[in-house]
Structures are given as C-alpha cells and as structure tokens.
C-alpha positions in Angstrom: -45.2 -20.0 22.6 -42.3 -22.3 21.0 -41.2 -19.5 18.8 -41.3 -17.1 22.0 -39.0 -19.1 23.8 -36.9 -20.2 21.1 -36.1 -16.1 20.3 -35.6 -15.6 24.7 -33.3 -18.4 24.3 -31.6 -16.8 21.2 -31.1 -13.2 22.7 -29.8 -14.9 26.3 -27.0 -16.6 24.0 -26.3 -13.7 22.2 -26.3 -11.9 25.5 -23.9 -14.4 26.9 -21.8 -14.5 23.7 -21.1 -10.2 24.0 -19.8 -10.9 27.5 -18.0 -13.7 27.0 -15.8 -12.0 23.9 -15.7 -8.8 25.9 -13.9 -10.8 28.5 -12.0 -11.8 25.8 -12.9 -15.5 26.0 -13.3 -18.4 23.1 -16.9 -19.4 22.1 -17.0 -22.8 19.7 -18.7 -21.9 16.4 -22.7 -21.5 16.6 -23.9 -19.9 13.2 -23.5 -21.9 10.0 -23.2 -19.8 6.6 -22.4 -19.9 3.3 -18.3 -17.8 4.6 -18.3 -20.5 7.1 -19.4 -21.5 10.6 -19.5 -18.0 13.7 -16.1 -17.8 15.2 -15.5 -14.9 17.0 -11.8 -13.5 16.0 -9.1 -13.9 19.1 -8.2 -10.1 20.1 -4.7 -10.9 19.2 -5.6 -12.0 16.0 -7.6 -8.5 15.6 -5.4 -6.6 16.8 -2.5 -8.2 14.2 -4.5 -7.6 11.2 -5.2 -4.3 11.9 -1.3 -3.1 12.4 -0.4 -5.4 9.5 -3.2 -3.2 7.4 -1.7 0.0 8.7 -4.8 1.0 10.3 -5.4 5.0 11.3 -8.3 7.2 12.2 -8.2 8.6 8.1 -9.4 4.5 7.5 -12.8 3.2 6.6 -12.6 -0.2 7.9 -14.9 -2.6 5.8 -15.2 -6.5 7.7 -17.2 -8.9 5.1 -18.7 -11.6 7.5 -18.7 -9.2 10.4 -20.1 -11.8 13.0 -19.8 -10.0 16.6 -18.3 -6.4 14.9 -15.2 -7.0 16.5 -12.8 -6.0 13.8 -14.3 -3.1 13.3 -15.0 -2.1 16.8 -11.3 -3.0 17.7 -10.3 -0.3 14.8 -12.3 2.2 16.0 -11.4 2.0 19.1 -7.8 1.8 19.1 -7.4 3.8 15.5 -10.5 6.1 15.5 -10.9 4.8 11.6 -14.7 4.9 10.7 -16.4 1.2 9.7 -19.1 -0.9 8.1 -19.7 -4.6 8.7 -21.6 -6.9 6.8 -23.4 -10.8 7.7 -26.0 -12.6 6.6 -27.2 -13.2 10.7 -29.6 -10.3 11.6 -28.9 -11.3 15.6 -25.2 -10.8 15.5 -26.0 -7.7 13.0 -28.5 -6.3 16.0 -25.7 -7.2 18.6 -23.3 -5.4 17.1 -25.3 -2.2 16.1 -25.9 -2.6 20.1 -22.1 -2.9 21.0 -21.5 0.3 18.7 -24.1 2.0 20.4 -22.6 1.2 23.8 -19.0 1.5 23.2 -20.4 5.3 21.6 -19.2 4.8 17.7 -22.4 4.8 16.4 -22.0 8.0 14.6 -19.2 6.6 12.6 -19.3 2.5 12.9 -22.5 0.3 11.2 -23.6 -2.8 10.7 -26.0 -4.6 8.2 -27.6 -7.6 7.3 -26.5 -8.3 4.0 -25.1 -10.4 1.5 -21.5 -10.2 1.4 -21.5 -9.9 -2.5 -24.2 -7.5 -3.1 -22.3 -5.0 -0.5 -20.9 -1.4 -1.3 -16.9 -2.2 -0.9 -16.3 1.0 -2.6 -15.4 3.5 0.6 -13.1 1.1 2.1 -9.5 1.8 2.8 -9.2 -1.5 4.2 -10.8 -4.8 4.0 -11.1 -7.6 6.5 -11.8 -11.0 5.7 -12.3 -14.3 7.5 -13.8 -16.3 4.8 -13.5 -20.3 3.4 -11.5 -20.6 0.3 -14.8 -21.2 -1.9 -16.1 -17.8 -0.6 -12.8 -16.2 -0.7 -12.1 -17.5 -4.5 -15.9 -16.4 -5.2 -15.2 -12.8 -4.0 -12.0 -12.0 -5.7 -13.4 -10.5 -8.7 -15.6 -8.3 -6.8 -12.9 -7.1 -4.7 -10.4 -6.5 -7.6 -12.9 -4.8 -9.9 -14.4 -2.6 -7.2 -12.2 -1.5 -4.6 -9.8 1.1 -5.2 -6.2 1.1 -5.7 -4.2 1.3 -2.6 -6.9 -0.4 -0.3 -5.5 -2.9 2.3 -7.0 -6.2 2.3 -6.2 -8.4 5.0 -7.6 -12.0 5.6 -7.3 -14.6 8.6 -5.7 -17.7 7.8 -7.5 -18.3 4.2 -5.8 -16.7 0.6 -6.5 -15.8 -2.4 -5.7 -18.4 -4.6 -4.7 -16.6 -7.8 -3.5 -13.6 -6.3 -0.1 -13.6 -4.4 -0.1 -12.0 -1.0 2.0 -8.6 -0.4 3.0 -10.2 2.9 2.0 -13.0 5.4 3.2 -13.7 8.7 2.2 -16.3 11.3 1.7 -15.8 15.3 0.2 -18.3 17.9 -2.9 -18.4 18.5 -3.9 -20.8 21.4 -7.3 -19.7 21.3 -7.6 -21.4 18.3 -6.6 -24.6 19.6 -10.2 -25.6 21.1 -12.1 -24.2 17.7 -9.6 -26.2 14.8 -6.9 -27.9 16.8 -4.1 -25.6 15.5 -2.8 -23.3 17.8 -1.8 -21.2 15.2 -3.4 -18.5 12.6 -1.7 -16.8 9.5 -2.2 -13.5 8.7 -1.8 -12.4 4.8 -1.9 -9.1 3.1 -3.3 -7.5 -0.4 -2.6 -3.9 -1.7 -5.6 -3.7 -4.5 -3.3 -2.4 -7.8 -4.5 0.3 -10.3 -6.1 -0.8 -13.5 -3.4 -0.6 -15.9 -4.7 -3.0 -18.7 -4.7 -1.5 -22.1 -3.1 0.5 -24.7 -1.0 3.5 -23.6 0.6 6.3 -25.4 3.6 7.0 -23.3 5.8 10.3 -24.0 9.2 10.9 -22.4 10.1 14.7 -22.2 12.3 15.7 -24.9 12.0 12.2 -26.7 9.6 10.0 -29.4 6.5 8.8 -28.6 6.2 5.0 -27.2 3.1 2.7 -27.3 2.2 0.6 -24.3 0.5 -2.6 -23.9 -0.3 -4.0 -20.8 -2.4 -7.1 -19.9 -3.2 -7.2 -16.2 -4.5 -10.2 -14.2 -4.9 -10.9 -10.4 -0.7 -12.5 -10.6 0.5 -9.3 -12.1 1.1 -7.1 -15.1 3.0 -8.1 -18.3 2.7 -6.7 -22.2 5.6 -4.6 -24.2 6.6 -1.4 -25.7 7.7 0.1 -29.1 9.2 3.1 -30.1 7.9 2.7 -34.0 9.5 -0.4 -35.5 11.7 -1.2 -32.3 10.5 -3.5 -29.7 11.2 -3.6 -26.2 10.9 -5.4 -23.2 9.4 -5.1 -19.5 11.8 -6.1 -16.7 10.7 -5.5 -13.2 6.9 -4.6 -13.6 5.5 -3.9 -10.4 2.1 -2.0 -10.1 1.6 -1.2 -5.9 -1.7 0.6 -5.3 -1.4 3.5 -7.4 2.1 3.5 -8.0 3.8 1.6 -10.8 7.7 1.0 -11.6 9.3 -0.8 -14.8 12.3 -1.2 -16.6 12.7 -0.7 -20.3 15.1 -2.7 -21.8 15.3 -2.8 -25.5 19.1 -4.8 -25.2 20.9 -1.8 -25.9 20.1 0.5 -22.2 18.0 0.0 -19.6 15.2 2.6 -18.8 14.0 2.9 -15.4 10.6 4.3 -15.1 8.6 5.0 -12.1 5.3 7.2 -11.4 1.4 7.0 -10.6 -1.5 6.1 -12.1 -4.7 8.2 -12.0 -7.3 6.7 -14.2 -6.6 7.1 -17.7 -3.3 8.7 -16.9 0.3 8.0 -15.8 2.6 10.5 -14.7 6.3 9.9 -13.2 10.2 10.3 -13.7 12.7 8.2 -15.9 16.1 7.2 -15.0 17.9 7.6 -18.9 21.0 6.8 -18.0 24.3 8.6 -17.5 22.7 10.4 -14.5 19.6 11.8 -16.5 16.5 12.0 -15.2 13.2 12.9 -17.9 9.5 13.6 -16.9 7.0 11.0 -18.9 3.5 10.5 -19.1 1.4 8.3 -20.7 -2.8 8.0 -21.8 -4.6 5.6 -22.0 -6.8 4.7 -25.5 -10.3 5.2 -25.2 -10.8 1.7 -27.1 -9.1 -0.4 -24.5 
C-alpha cells in the first residue's frame, strides 16, 4: 500500500513537473545522480545552445542526461532535426517518451533509460550536455574517440577541461537565480576533429614525396615533416571537423596547405608561392 502511494505520489509530481516546464516555469532540483542533481534547462538556455550548435532538420540531436527531453524536443520542434535522449531515471525517461508522443515526434525523437557511457553517441550530429565537471572529464574520451568529425558538441555552463572550447558566450539567465544563485549560465562549444595521429605519406603534384608525423591530443595537433634529409616545421596547425590547414615552413618559404581528411586519407590544395597553387594528398601508414 506504501509502495502504491509512494509511485501515485511520484507520477502526480512528474505530472505537475511536465506542466510546470511547459509553462515554462523553474522547478528546484528533485533527482540526484551520478551528472548531477534534475534541473530542468531554462527555454532560453535551450534555445541558445541549439543556434550556437547550428541546429537543422538534417541534425540528430543526441542530449546525455536528458532529464524532461527538453533539448531535444525544443530541436525538433523548432529545427525538425531527429533525436535520442539518454538518463539514468526511468520516470523522466517515461515522461518524455510521453511528451514526444504528445507533441507527435515519436517517429523521429526517443528516449531511454541508460547509462550515459554505455550509450550509442555514434549518429549524432550534435551533442548536448549538462553535466558536473567529474562526469564531463569522465566522458571526454568517449566522446573524442567515438563521435565523428564535424559533430557539434555544446554543454551548459560546465567544460572540458583538457579540451579548449571553439566558442563560449555568456547570456542571463534569471531562472537560474533560485536553482544556484547566479543569474547567469555560459554556453561553450566543441567541433569533434578528425583523427589525424600518425604517419603520413604526403605527395604534392609535380613534387617529392614528404613524410608526416602527427601526434594528436584533446589541445590540438603538433609533429613535423621531411622531404628526405630536410626537416620542416608546422606553423598554424588547425584540424576543424574534417578539414585541416597548416603551414610548412622549412625557413627558406612558407607552404600553405589546406584540405580534408577522410579516414586514412587527405586530399586538398597548396599555396607554393609566387601565385602557385599544387593539388596534394597524403596516406596514412597502416602501422600507425
């Protein structure tokens, strides 16, 4: 009889928690867990990281610690992107599966009961996060190893320690006020980067053969090049998504090389100097 009215109790708060973020009100946090105590996201909030991700109807939104589903219901319903959401409480799973259902996006928008790190991230286009800095830090890896390049990944107010944002920008939030006394929340931004690490046998049209050594790590790519004996530098090493731009610069000219990575493979254009322009590509070595 306890449990009965302990689960009555349970559904008439959840009921009352759907209305009251419909109506687009505050509720104080309710659900501990291993991300961090239930707090619904502030619509202006959701709305801001979903124009800061670039959000459009060819997007698979994925929200890790999906409490209510409102990220993802937000995006489909101003963007028309598809969605997943992922939490560890099977009431706010069941409530939003319920909210799709209602709001008619359940042919395109889910929501499961799961553990953040055992979830498929794969499909996503995007990623949203509101997460403690222990879970954040303890998901990093996951994210950088299995998302693919060019995925969005935008988190409220916490960061990635190791891994500089793209882009951060802070709005007011007085909702926020009543939850953590700061009327404020930060918004920061991650394009995932190709996996570049490893040897490379680049070839400029119409010139030697160069090997390429990268080293890659969450801060950014660094490593060298030589054309035989001759050793050059990097200058400018930027790896965005699947694009990648660097300058050569072996003290005598500067090469400026830009292009895209697809797997084992680079492919792009070469500023020479003098108003030249060469095709290159590079592979990468099996061994790396």
């Amino acid at each position: 009889m306890r449990r009965m009215l302990q689960q009555s109790l349970l559904a008439l708060s959840l009921f009352l928690l759907g209305v009251a973020v419909a109506q687009g009100q505050e509720i104080p946090p309710e659900h501990e867990r291993a991300g961090g105590p239930y707090v619904p996201t502030p619509n202006l909030i959701v709305d801001q990281m979903l124009e800061m991700a670039k959000v459009t109807s060819k997007d698979h939104v994925i929200d890790l610690g999906s409490g209510d589903g409102i990220i993802v219901l937000t995006a489909a319903r101003r963007f028309g992107s598809s969605g997943y959401g992922v939490d560890i409480d099977p009431e706010l799973v069941q409530l939003s599966n319920q909210r799709a259902r209602n709001m008619g996006f359940a042919n395109r928008v889910r929501f499961e009961t799961k553990d953040i790190f055992k979830a498929d991230v794969s499909k996503a286009t995007v990623v949203t996060l509101y997460l403690l800095p222990t879970m954040m830090r303890a998901l990093l890896p996951k994210l950088f190893r299995e998302l693919q390049p060019g995925t969005r990944i935008v988190s409220h107010d916490y960061h990635f320690d190791s891994w500089p944002h793209a882009d951060a920008v802070t709005i007011d939030a007085p909702e926020k006020e009543m939850i953590i006394g700061i009327p404020q929340a930060v918004i920061y931004l991650w394009v995932v980067p190709a996996k570049v690490g490893g040897n490379w046998r680049l070839s400029v049209e119409g010139g030697d053969e160069q090997e390429l050594a990268l080293r890659q790590n969450y801060d950014g790519v660094n490593g060298n090049i030589a054309r035989g004996a001759t050793q050059a530098r990097f200058t400018e090493m930027e790896v965005s998504g699947p694009e990648i731009r660097f300058v050569r610069d072996d003290g005598r000219q500067k090469q400026l090389f830009r292009g895209r990575v697809e797997g084992d493979r680079m492919t792009g254009t070469v500023e020479l100097g003098g108003g030249k322009v060469a095709r290159w590509s590079a592979v990468r070595s099996k061994s790396s």
